[in-house]
N, C-alpha and C positions, 0 to 999 in steps of 0.2 A: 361700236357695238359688235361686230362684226370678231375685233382680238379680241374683245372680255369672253366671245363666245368660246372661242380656239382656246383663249389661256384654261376657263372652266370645265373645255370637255379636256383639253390635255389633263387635267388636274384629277379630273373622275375616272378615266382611264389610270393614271397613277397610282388613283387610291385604290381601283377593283384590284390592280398586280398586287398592290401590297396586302390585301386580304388572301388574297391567295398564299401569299407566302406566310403571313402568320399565323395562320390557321396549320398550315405544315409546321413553323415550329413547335405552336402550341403541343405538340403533340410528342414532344421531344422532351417530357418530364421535368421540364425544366422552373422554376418559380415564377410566376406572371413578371416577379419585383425586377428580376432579370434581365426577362425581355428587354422589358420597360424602361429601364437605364442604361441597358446594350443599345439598344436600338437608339434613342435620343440621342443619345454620344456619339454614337457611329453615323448619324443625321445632323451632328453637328460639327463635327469634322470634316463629312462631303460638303457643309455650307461654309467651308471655311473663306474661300473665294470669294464667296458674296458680301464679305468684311471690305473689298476693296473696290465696289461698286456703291455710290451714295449713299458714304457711311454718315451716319446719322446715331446718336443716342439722346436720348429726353434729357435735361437736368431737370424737370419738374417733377420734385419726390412723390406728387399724388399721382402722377403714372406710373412711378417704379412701385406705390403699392398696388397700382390695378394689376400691374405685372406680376407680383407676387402671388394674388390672388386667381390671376389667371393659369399661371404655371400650378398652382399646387390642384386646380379643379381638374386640368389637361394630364397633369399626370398618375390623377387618380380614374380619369378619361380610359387614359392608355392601359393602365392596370388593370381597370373591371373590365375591358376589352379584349385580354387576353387572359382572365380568366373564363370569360364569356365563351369566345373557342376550343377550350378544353372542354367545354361540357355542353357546346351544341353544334350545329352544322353552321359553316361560314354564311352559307343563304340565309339564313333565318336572322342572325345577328346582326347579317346588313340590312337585312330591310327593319329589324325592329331599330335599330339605330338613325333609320331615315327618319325617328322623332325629335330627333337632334332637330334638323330641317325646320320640322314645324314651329319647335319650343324657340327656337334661336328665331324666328321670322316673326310669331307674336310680341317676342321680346324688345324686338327691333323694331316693331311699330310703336311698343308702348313707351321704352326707356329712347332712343332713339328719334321718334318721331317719323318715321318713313312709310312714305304710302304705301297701300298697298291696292292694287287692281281688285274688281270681282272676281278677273281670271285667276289671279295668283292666290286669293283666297280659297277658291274652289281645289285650285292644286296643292294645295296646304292639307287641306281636310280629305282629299284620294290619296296623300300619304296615309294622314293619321287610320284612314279607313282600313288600308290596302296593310300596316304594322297589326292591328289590332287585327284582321281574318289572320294572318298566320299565329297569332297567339292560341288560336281559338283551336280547339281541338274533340272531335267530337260533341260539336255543339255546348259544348261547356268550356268557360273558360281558365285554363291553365297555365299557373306560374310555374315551370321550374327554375331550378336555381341559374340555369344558363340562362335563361329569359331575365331572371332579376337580375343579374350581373350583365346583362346587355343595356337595360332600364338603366342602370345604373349609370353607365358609363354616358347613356343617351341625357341623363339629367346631369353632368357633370360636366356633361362637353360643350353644353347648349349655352350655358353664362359665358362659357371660354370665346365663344364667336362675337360676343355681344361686347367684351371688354375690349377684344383685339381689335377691334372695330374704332372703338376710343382709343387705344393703344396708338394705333398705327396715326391718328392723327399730328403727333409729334415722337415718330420713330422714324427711320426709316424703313420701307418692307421688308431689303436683303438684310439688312445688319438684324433685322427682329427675327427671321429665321434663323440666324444663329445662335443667338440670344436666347430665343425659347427655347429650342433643342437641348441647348448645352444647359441650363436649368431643370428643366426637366427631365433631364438625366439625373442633375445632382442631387434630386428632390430624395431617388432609391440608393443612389450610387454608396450611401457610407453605412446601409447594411453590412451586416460581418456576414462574412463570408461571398460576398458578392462578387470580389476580384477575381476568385476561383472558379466561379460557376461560368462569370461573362467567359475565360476563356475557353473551358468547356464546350459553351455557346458555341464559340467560334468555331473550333473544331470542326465540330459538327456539321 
């Protein structure tokens, strides 16, 4: 109990640094599509390592399509995510995105089967509470387009947690992080003009 805590608060500190830093790129004019295939690629080269720790892949082709269907929601995840930062503040996008949380946890009692506590329902619904007061603006409630493109990416990410879940029951975890990465890259990667822009990225 005790490492699932340490591996999940490692994991949330992770992910606060990397909102920090993609909200800086964001901001760098650059195409979300970009990002979004820099970034996986480049997340899937640092996991390249992890190919050689209990490599594992499915042959069971009704996993390689949950796979495909998970890759193509996660990288449209990633994309309304970093459209999302260009056009609102990184606070707001993380908390309206903590509906992922909720959608992926209903999801996973229904398709899944997994209990769930009184307590962990109540902390389900202080999410969904605590996203919807910062939607809410002057007492009336307002979508802008950053808000939907955070929505977005919240309904896109939320099935992604639910498959990898299945997923992982005949993958292994390290070889699936690179797996997913490097897919999820390739999903933007054969835009034109993208091998110009990633170095640009870089540059910068």
């Amino acid at each position: 109990m005790l490492s699932t805590f340490l591996i999940l608060s490692a994991a949330g500190l992770s992910k606060g640094f990397s909102v920090i830093i993609n909200k800086t790129l964001s901001a760098k004019g650059f195409r979300a599509t970009t990002y979004t295939a820099a970034i996986q690629l480049l997340s899937a080269i640092v996991a390249t390592p992890l190919l050689f720790i209990d490599f594992h892949i499915t042959t069971n082709p009704i996993y390689w399509l949950l796979i495909a269907i998970s890759v193509v929601a996660y990288a449209f995840t990633v994309y309304f995510t970093f459209k999302a930062y260009k056009l609102e503040d990184a606070s707001t996008v993380v908390i309206i995105q903590r509906l992922t949380v909720v959608l992926a946890s209903l999801g996973a009692i229904v398709v899944l089967h997994e209990p769930y506590s009184t307590k962990s329902l109540l902390g389900l619904l202080l999410v969904f509470l605590g996203s919807l007061v910062v939607s809410v603006r002057k007492m009336k409630l307002t979508l802008s387009l950053g808000l939907i493109f955070a929505l977005l990416s919240t309904v896109m990410g939320a099935p992604t947690m639910i498959l990898d879940k299945i997923i992982l029951q005949d993958f292994s975890p390290f070889t699936y992080v690179f797996i997913n990465n490097l897919l999820v890259g390739l999903v933007f990667a054969l835009r034109k003009g993208l091998p110009t822009e990633t170095k640009l990225l870089m540059k910068k």
